[in-house]
C-alpha positions in Angstrom: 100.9 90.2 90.4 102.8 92.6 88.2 102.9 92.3 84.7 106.3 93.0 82.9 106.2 95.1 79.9 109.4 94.7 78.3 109.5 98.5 76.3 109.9 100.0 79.8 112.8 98.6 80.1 115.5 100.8 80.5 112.9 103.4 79.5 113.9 107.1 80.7 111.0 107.7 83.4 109.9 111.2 85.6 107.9 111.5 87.9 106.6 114.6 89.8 105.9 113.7 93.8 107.6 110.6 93.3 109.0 109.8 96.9 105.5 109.8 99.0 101.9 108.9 98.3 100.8 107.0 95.2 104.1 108.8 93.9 106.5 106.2 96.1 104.6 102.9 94.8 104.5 104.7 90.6 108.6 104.9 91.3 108.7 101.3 93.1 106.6 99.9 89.9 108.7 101.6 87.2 111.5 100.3 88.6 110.4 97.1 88.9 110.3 97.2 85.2 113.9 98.1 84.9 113.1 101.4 84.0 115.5 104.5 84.8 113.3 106.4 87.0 113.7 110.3 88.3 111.7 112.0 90.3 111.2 115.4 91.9 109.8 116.4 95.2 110.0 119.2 98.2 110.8 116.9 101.0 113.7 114.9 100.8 113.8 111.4 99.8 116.9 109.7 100.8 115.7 107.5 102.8 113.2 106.3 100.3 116.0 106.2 97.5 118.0 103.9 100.0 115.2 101.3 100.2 114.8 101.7 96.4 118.1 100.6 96.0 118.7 98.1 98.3 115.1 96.8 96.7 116.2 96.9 92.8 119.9 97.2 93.0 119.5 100.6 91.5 118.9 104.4 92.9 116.3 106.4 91.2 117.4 110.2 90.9 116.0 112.4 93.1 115.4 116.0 92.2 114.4 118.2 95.1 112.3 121.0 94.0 109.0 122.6 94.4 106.9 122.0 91.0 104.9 125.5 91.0 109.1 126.8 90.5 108.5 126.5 87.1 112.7 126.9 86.4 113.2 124.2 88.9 110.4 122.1 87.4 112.4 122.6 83.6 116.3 121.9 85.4 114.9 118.8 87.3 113.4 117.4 83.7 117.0 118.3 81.9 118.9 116.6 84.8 117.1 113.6 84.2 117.6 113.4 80.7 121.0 114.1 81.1 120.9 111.7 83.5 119.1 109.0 82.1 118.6 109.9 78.2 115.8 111.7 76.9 112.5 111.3 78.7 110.1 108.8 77.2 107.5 108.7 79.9 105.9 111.4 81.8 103.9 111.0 85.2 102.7 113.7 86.3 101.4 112.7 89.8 102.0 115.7 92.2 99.0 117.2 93.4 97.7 119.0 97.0 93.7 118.3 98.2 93.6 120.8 100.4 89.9 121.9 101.4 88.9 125.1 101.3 84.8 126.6 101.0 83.8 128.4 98.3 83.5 131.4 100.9 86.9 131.4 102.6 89.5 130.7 99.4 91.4 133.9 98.5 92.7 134.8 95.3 96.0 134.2 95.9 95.1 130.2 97.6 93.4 130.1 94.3 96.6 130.6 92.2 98.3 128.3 94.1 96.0 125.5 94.4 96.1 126.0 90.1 100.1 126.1 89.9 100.9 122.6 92.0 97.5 120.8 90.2 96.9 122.0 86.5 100.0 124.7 85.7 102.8 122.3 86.6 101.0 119.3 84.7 101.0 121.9 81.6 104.5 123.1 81.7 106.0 119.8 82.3 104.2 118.2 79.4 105.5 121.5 77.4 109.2 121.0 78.6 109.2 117.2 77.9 107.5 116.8 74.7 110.6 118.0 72.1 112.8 115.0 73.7 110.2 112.7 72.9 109.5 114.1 69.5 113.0 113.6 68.9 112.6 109.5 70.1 109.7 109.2 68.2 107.3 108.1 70.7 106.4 109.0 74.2 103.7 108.6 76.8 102.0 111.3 78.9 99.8 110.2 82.1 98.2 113.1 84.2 96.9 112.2 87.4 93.6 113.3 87.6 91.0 112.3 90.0 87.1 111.1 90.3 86.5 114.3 92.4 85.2 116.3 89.6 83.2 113.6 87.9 81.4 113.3 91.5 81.3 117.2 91.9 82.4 116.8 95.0 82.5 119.9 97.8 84.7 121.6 100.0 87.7 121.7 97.9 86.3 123.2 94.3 89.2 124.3 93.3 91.1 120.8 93.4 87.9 119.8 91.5 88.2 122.5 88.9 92.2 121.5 88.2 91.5 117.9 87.8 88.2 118.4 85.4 91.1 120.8 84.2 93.3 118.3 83.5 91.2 115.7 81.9 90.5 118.6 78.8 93.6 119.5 78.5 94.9 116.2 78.0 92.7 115.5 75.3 94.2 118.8 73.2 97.6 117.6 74.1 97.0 114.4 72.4 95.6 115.5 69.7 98.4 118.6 69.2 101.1 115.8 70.0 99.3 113.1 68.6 101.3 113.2 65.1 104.9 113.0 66.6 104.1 109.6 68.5 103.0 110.9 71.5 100.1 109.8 73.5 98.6 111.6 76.6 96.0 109.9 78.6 94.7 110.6 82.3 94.2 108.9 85.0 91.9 109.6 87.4 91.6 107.2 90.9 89.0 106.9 93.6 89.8 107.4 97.3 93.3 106.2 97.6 94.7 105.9 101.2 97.7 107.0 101.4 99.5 108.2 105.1 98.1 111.8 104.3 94.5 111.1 103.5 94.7 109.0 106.6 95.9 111.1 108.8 93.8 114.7 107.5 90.5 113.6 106.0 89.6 109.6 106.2 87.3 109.4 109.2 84.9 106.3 109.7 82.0 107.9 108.6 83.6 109.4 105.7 85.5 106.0 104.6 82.2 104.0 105.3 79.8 106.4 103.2 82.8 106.1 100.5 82.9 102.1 100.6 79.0 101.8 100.0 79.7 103.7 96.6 82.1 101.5 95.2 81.2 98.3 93.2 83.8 96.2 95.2 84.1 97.4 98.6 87.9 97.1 99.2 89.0 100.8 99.8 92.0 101.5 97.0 96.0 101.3 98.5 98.6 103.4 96.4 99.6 99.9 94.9 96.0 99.9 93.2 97.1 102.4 90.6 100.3 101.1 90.0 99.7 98.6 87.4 97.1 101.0 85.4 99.9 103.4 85.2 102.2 100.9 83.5 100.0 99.9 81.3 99.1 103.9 80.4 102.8 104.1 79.8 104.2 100.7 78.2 103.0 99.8 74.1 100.8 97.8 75.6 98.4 100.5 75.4 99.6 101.9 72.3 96.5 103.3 70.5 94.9 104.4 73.7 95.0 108.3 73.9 92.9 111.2 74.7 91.4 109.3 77.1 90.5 109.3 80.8 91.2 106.3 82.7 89.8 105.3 85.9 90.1 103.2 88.9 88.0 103.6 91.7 86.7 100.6 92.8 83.6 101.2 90.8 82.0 104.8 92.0 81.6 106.9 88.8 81.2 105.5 85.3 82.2 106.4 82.2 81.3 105.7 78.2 
C-alpha cells in the first residue's frame, strides 16, 4: 500500500535516471501521487513513458541527456520547469557501481566515477535551488547507498561518492536550510534491479547478503519508493540533514 500525500500533488518533480532501476519505480510513485514528473536519462525511454501514460493517463517528460554534461544536466532542469513550473522536488537517483580495485582504477575512471555519483548530485542541487527559493519550500533527496557505511571493497570509489554525498547534504541543508529547503539522503541496501542481476548478484553473494539483514526479504526497487515520498512530501517536514536508510536491517544508525 501507498500512502497518498496530498502536497505532491501537482508538485513539479525531477528526477535524474528516472526511466530504469529504482529510477522507473521513484517516476511510477510520484506519479501515482499526481505529481508532474521529469526525468533525464542516456537511454531512451519511450517505451517506458508509453506504459506511464497508459498507467496514469499522463506522460512524464523525458529529458535525454548524459548527467556528467553539466550544460545538458542545467537545460534538462530549465525544460522541466518550463515545462511543469518551477521544481519543488529534487531526486537525485542516477548513479553507476561499477567495480574497480584499488590497483587497476586510473585517474581519469576516477573523474568519471566522481562526475555521474557526487558532481552531478552537486550541480543539480546548485541549478535547482533558486526556483525553490523563489516557492518557498523545496525538498532535496540524494541517493546514497549503505556501501560506505559497510566499507565495502572492490568499488572504493563508488564508496567514497556516496560517503560523499551523505556530507554534503548535511551542508546543503544547513546553507539552504533558511529559504525552506530541506535536503536529506537516502541511502538503500542491496536493491535488485535488472542490472545488479544480471552483473554482480550471484547466489553466494545474495545469500551472504540475506544473512545480514534483520528481515531476510532481499529489497525490489518498489522498497524505496514509499521512503522517497515521504523524504519529499510535508509529511516529513522538519526532517533534514539527515541520512535515511532502508536496507532490510544491515547497518545501523543513531
Amino acid at each position: 500500500m501507498t500512502p497518498i500525500y496530498s502536497d505532491l500533488k501537482g508538485a513539479s518533480v525531477y528526477i535524474t535516471g528516472g526511466g530504469s532501476g529504482i529510477g522507473a519505480a521513484l517516476t511510477d510513485g510520484f506519479m501515482r501521487q499526481g505529481a508532474k514528473v521529469a526525468f533525464i536519462g542516456r537511454s531512451d525511454a519511450t517505451t517506458f513513458c508509453d506504459e506511464m501514460e497508459t498507467k496514469h493517463g499522463t506522460r512524464p517528460l523525458f529529458l535525454q541527456g548524459d548527467i556528467t554534461d553539466l550544460d545538458r544536466l542545467k537545460g534538462s532542469i530549465d525544460e522541466a520547469a518550463a515545462a511543469h513550473g518551477p521544481i519543488t522536488t529534487l531526486v537525485s537517483n542516477a548513479a553507476n557501481d561499477k567495480r574497480n580495485s584499488l590497483a587497476e582504477l586510473s585517474p581519469e575512471a576516477w573523474d568519471w566515477m566522481q562526475a555521474i555519483n557526487l558532481k552531478a548530485y552537486y550541480f543539480a542541487t546548485q541549478y535547482v535551488a533558486p526556483m525553490m527559493k523563489q516557492a518557498g519550500h523545496g525538498s532535496i533527496i540524494n541517493f546514497s547507498s549503505i556501501s560506505y557505511m559497510m566499507g565495502n571493497a572492490g568499488y572504493s570509489s563508488y564508496v567514497a561518492a556516496n560517503s560523499g554525498i551523505t556530507g554534503m547534504s548535511r551542508a546543503h541543508a544547513r546553507e539552504l536550510g533558511p529559504d525552506g529547503i530541506r535536503v536529506n539522503a537516502l541511502a538503500p541496501g542491496w536493491v535488485l534491479t535488472q542490472k545488479q542481476l544480471d552483473k554482480w548478484a550471484t547466489p553466494e553473494g545474495l545469500e551472504a547478503h540475506l544473512a545480514r539483514q534483520c528481515i531476510p526479504e532481499h529489497l525490489k526497487p518498489e522498497d524505496i519508493v514509499n521512503p522517497c515520498l515521504f523524504l519529499a512530501s510535508s509529511a516529513s517536514a522538519m526532517m533534514t540533514a539527515q541520512c535515511m536508510v532502508v536496507d532490510g536491517g544491515v547497518v545501523y544508525t543513531g
